[in-house]
N, C-alpha and C positions, 0 to 999 in steps of 0.2 A: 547599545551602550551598556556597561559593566559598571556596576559600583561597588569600590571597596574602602569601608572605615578604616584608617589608619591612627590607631593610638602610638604609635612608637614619637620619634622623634619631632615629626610632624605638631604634636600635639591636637589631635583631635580632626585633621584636615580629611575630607574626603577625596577620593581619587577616582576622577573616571575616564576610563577608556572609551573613544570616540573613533571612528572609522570617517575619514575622508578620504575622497578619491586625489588619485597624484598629483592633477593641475590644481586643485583647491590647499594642498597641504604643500606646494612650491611656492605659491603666493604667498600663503600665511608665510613659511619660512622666509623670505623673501622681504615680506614687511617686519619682520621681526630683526633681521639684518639689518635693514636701512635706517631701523629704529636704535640698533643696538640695544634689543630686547631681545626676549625670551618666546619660544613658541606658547608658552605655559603663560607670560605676562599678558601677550596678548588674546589669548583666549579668555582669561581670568577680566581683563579691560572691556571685551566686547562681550562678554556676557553681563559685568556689573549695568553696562550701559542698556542693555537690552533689558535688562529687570526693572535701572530708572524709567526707559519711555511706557513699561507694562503699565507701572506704578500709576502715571495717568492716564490710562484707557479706561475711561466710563463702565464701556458695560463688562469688565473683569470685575470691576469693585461689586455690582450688582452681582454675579457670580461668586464669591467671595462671601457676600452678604448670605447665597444660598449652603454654600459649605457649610458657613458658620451655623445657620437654625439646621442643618439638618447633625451637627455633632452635639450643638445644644439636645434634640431629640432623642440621639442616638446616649446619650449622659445620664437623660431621664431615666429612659429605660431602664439603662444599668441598676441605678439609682434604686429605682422598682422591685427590679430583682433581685440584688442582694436584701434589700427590705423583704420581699415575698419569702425569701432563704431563708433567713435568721426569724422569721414571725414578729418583729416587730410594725411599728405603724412608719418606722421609717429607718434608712439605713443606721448602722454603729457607727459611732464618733471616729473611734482607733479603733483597728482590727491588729492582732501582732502579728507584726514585720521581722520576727527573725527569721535567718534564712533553713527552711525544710530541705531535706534532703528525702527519697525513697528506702525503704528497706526492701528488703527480696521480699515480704510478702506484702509490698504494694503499697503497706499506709507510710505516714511520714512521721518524721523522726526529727529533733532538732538538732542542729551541731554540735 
């Protein structure tokens, strides 16, 4: 499966390309007809539905629950490190956000 950001028209939608075999992609078409839908409508229908029944499966949320302490850790870290970096006892408030560019010998330069 391919994924591509689409900023243009779309506004922000993502696009992805999916491989089904002929008799799987006849039927979809097929119910999409009898619907007088969209092969896109109904792909877009039966995945939102598939995310609601994830929504309540027990042990994803416990799963989930793991994600989350292990980004909380992984934040730490960070956290740690840019503190270890700059020598203070704990990260900078603001670091400047404007945008760097390279120069040929390597260091950066502001816009």
């Amino acid at each position: 499966m391919s994924q591509m950001e689409s900023t243009g028209r779309n506004g922000g939608v993502k696009t992805l390309a999916i491989r089904l075999e002929p008799e799987l992609h006849a039927q979809l078409s097929l119910v999409a007809q009898l619907r007088s839908s969209t092969i896109t409508d109904e792909i877009r229908a039966a995945i939102e539905s598939h995310i609601a029944a994830v929504k309540t499966a027990p042990e994803l949320a416990g799963k989930a629950d793991d994600v989350l302490a292990e980004i909380e850790r992984d934040a730490a870290a960070r956290r740690e490190a840019i503190a270890t970096l700059f020598g203070s006892g704990e990260a900078p408030v603001e670091l400047d956000q404007s945008p760097k560019t390279r120069t040929r010998r390597g260091g950066a330069s502001a816009d």
